[in-house]
C-alpha positions as CSV (number, residue, x, y, z in Angstrom):
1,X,2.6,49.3,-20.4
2,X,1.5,50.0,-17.0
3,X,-1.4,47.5,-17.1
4,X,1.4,44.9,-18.1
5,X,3.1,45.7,-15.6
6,X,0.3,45.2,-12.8
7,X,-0.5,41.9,-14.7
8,X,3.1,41.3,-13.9
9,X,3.2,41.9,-10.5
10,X,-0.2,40.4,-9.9
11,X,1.3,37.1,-11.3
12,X,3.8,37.4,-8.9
13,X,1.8,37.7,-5.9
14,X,-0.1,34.6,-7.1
15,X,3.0,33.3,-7.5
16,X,4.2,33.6,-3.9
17,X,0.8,33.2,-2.4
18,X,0.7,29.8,-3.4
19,X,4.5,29.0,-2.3
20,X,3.3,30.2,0.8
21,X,0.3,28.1,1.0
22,X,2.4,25.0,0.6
23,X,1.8,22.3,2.7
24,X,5.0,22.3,5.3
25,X,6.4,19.4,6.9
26,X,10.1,19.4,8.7
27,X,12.7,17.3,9.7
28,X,15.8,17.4,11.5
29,X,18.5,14.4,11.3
30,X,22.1,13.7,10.9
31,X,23.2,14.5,7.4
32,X,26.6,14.9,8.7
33,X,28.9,13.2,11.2
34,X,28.9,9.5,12.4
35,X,25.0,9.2,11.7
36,X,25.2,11.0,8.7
37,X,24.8,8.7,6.0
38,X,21.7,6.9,7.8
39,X,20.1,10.4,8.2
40,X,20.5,11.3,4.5
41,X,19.1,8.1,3.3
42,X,15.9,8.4,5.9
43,X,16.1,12.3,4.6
44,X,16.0,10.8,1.1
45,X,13.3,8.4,1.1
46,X,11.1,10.8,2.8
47,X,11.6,13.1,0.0
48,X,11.5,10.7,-3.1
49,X,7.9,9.9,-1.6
50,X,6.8,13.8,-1.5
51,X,8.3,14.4,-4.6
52,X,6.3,11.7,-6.1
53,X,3.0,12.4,-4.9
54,X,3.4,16.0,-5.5
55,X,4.3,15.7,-9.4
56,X,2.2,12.5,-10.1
57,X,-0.9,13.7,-7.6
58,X,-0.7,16.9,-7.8
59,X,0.5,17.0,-3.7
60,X,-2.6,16.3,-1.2
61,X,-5.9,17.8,-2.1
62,X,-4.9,20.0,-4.6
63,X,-1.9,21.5,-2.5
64,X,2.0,20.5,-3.0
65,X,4.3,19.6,0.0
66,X,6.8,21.0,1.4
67,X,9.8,19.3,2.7
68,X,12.3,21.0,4.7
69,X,15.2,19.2,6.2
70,X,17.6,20.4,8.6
71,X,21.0,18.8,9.5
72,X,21.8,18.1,13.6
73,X,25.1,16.0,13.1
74,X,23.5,13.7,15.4
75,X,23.5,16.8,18.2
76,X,20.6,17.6,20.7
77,X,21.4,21.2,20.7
78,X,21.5,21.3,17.1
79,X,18.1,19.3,16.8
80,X,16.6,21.8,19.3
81,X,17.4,24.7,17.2
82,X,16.0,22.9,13.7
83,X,13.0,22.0,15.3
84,X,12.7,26.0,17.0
85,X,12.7,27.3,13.3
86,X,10.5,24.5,11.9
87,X,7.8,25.3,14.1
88,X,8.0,29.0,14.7
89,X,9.4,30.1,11.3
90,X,8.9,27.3,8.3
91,X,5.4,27.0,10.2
92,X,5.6,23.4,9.3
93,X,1.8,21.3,10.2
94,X,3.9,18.0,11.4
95,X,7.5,17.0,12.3
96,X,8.5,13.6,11.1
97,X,11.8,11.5,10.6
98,X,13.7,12.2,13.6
99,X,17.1,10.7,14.8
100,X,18.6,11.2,18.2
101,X,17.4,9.9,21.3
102,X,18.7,12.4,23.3
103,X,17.4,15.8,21.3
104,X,13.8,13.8,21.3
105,X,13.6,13.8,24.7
106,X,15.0,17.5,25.0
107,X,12.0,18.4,23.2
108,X,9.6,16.1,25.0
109,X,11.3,17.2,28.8
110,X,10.4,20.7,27.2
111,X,6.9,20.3,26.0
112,X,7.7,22.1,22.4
113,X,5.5,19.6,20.7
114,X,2.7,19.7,23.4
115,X,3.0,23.6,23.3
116,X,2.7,24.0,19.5
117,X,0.3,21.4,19.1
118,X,2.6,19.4,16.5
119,X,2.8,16.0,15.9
120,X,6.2,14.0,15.3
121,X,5.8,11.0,13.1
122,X,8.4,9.0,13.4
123,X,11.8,8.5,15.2
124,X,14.5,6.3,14.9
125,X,14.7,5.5,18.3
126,X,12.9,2.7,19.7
127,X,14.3,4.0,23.3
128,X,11.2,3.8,26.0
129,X,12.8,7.6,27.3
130,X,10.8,8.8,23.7
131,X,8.8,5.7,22.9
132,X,7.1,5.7,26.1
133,X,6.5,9.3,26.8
134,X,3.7,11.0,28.0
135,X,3.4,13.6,25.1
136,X,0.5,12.4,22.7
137,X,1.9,14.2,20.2
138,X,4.7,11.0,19.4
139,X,3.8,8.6,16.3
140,X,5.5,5.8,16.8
141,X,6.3,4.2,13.3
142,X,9.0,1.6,14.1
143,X,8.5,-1.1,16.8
144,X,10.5,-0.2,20.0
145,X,13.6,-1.5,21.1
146,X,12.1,-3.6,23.6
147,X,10.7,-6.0,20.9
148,X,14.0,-6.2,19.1
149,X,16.0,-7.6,22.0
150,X,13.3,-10.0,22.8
151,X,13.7,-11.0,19.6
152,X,17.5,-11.1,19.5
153,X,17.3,-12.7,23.0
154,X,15.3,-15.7,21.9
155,X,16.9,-16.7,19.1
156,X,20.3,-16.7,21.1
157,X,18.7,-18.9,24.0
158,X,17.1,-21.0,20.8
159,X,20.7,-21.5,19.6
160,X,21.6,-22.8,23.2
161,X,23.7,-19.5,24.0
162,X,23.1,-18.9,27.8
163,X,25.7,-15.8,28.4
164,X,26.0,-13.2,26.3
165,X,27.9,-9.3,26.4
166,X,26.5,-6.0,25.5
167,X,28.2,-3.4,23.5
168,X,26.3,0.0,24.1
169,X,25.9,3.6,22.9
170,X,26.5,6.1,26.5
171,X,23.2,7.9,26.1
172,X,19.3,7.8,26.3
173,X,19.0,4.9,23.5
174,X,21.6,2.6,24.5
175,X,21.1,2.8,27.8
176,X,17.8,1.9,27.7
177,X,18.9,-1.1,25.4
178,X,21.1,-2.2,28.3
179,X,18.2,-1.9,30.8
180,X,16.1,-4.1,28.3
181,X,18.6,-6.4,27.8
182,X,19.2,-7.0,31.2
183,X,15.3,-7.7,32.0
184,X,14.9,-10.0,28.8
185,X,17.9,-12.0,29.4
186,X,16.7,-12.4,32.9
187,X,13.5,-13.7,31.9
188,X,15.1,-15.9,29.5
189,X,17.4,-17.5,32.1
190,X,20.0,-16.0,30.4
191,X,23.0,-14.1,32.2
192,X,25.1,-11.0,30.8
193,X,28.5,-11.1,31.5
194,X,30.6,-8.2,30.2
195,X,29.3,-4.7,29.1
196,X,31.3,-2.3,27.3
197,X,30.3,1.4,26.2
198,X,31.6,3.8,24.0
199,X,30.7,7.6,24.1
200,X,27.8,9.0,21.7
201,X,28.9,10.6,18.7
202,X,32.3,8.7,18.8
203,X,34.2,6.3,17.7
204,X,36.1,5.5,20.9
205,X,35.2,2.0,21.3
206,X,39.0,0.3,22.1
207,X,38.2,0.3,25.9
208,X,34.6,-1.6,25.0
209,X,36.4,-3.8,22.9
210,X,39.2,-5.0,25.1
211,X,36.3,-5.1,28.1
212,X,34.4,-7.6,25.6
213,X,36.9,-9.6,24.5
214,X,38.5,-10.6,27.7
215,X,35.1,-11.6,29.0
216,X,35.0,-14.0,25.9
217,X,31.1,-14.2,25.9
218,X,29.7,-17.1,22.8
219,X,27.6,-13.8,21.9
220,X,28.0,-10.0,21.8
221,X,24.6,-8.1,21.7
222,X,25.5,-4.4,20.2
223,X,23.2,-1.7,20.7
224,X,24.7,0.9,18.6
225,X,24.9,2.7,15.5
226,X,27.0,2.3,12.1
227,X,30.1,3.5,12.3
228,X,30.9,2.8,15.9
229,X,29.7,-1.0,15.1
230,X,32.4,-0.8,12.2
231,X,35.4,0.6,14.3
232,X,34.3,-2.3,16.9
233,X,33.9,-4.8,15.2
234,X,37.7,-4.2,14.0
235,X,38.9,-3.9,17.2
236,X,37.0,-6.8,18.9
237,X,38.1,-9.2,15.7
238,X,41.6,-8.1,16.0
239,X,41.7,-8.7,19.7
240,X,40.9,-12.3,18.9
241,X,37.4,-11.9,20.1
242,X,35.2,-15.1,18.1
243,X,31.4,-14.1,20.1
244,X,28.5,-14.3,17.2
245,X,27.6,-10.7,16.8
246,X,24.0,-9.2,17.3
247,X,22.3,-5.8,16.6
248,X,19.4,-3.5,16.5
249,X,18.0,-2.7,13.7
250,X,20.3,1.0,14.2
251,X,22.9,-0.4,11.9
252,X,23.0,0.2,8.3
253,X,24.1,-3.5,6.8
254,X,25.0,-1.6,3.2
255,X,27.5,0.9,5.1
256,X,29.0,-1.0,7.5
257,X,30.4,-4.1,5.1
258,X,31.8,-1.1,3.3
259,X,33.6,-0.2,6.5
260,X,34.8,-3.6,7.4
261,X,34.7,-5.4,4.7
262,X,32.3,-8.8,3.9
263,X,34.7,-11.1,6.1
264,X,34.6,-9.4,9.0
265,X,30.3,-8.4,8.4
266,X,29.8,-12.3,7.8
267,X,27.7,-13.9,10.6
268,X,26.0,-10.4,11.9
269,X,22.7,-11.1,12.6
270,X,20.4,-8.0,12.6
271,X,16.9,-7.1,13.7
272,X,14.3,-5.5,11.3
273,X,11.9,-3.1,12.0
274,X,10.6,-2.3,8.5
275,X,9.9,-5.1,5.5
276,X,12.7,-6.5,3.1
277,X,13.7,-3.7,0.6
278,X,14.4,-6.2,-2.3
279,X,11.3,-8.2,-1.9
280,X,9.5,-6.7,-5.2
281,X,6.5,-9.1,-5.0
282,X,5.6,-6.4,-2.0
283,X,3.4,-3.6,-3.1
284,X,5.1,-1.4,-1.0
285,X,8.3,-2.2,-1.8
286,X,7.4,-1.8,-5.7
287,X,6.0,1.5,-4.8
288,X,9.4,2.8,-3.1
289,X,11.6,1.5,-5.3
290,X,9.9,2.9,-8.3
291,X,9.7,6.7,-6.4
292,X,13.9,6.3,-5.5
293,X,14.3,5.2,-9.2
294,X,12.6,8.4,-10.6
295,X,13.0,11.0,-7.6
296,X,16.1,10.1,-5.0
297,X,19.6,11.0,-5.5
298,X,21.2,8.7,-7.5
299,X,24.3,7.8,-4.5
300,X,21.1,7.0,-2.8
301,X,21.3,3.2,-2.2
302,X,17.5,0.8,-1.8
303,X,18.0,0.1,2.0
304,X,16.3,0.0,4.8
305,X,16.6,3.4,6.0
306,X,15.3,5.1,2.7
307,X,12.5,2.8,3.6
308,X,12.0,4.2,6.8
309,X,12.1,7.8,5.5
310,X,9.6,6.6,2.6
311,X,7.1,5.3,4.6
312,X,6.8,8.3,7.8
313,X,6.4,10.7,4.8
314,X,3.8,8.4,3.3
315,X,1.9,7.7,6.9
316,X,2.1,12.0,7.0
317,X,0.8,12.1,4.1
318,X,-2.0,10.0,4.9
319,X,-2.8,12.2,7.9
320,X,-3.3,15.4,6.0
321,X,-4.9,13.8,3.5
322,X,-7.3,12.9,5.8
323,X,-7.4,16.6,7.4
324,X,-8.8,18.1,4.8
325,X,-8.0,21.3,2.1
326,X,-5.5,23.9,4.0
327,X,-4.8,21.2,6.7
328,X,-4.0,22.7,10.3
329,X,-1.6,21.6,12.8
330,X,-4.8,20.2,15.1
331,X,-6.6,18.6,12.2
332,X,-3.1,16.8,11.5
333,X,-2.7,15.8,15.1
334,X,-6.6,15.0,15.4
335,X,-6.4,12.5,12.1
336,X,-3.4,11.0,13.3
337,X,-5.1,10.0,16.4
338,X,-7.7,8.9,14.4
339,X,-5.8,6.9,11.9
340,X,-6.8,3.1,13.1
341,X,-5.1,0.4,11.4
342,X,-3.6,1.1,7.7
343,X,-2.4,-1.6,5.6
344,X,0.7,-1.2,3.4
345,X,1.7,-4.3,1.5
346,X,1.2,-6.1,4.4
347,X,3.0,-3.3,7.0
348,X,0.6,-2.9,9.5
349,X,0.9,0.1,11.3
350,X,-1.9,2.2,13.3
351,X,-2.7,4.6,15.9
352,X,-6.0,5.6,18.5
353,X,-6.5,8.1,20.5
354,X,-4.7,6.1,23.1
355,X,-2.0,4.4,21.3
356,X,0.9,5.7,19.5
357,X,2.9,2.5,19.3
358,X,2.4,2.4,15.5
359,X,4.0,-0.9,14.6
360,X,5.4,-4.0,16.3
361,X,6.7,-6.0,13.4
362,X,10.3,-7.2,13.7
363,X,12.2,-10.0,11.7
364,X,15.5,-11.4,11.8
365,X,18.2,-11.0,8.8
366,X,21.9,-12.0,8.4
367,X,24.9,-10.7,6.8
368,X,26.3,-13.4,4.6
369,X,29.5,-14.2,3.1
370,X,29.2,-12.1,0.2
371,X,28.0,-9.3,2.3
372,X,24.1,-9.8,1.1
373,X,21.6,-9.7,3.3
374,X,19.9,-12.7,3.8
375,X,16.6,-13.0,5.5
């Protein structure tokens, strides 16, 4: 009985020794709040992917992964404390998938990832206050916002629009957006002539709204996320304002012509960071779809977003892949560095040991009547 009862206990060490030895890597974003349907679709794709490699591969060199996500509601403070118990307590070998502007560059102005020697694949934020920092331990896997206005930008001046008004988010991202916009429609010969702003993590965009639409611009470029875009577009429409509406690729199309409806969504054109999620003669794309078919949350919708999520975890998992058997934070950070140009259906992305830009791929898409989106 007694030697049972070893084996027993024995088996259980095992047991725990190789939860232990699981391969960690963490992530905080909005599951809650105004961001907090994007944040659990990006949570969701990232975790469809892990799940699939670790019951169909058997996880990365013989060892299953480990994701842990943490909620911020969109809140720096909140994304400071996730990230404090990723690294010191869920001892997690890289950080991806994260949100907020503002709670990045808490972490960067604080020199966390520098001090821990983690790297961060991935943030939603193409803002040059994270994009552009000095930490090496950023891996850029979006292209930045500065390649998205240009983009917007040109095809307004190619449609013969010469003024156009910014709607903006009061923090680190849409700031910067402003400052971008007002460069690139100055190179453009373009002039902007109303802004409005709306506090982050808020929906208090009436003041913007009334700002925009007694300006009367031919265009509106919005630099802003979901819900807020929703609740403006309301407000601008119902003040009479007609401007042809633009965005960053920050707004979920699927969740925002389910606030507004497809009448009022019709017309928005939108930039793209990632490729088309219903393009299935992509290898990637057939890849993701079949991992959110078998392993995402069935409320989980195809989008863009759950595409974002799908392909940081994949990049990661190419890095500790790469690292070797019982992968390190270093090793992680050193094959990252490392990576050079990888190829996924046709998404380029890539890093050196002097570039963390990742990707610079953006396209154009449109919201149509039906409240598809069209490329």
């Amino acid at each position: 009985m007694r030697a049972v009862t070893q084996g027993i206990l024995l088996a259980l060490c095992l047991i725990g020794s190789a939860a232990q030895a699981a391969i960690v890597v963490g992530q905080s974003a909005p599951l809650t709040g105004v961001a907090g349907e994007y944040g659990r679709h990006l949570s969701e794709g990232a975790k469809a992917y892990f799940l699939s490699l670790n019951r169909q591969s058997g996880g990365i060199n013989g060892e299953q992964v480990k994701h842990i996500v943490y909620d911020d509601g969109f809140d720096a403070k909140r994304t400071l404390d996730n990230t404090r118990k990723l690294i010191d307590q869920d001892k997690a070998v890289a950080l991806m998938g994260y949100f907020g502007a503002d709670g990045t560059y808490e972490l960067l102005r604080r020199s966390w990832l520098d001090q821990a020697g983690i790297p961060l694949v991935g943030l939603t934020s193409g803002a040059s206050s994270v994009r552009d920092a000095a930490s090496p331990y950023i891996f850029n896997t979006r292209a930045g916002q500065q390649d998205e206005v240009i983009k917007l930008v040109t095809q307004m001046k190619r449609l013969g629009i010469d003024r156009f008004g910014v709607l903006y988010q009061d923090d680190a991202f849409g700031r910067d957006g402003l400052k971008v916009a007002q460069a690139e429609a100055k190179k453009a010969g373009l002039s902007i002539v109303a802004t409005g702003s709306y506090k982050a993590n808020t929906l208090t965009v009436e003041s913007a709204a009334k700002k925009l639409a007694e300006a009367n611009p031919p265009a509106i470029l919005m630099i802003s996320i979901t819900k807020p875009t929703g609740a403006f577009i309301k407000a601008f429409r119902g003040l009479g304002g007609g401007a042809i509406l633009y965005h960053t690729s920050t707004v979920d199309f699927d969740e925002l012509v389910r606030e507004v409806g497809a009448e009022l969504a019709h017309g928005l054109a939108i930039a793209q960071v990632y490729p088309y999620p219903w393009d299935n003669q992509n290898k990637l794309i057939r890849e993701y779809r079949t991992a959110m078919a078998e392993y995402a949350s069935a409320k989980t919708p195809i989008s863009y977003a759950s595409l974002e999520g799908f392909i940081m975890a994949k990049l990661v998992a190419e890095a500790i892949g790469r690292a070797g058997p019982s992968p390190s934070r270093s090793r992680v950070f050193q094959a990252l560095s490392n990576l050079g140009e990888v190829n996924y259906g046709g998404f380029r992305i890539g890093y050196s040991p002097t570039d963390r830009a990742g990707s610079r791929f953006v396209e154009l898409t449109i919201i149509n009547q039906k409240g598809e989106l069209s490329r």
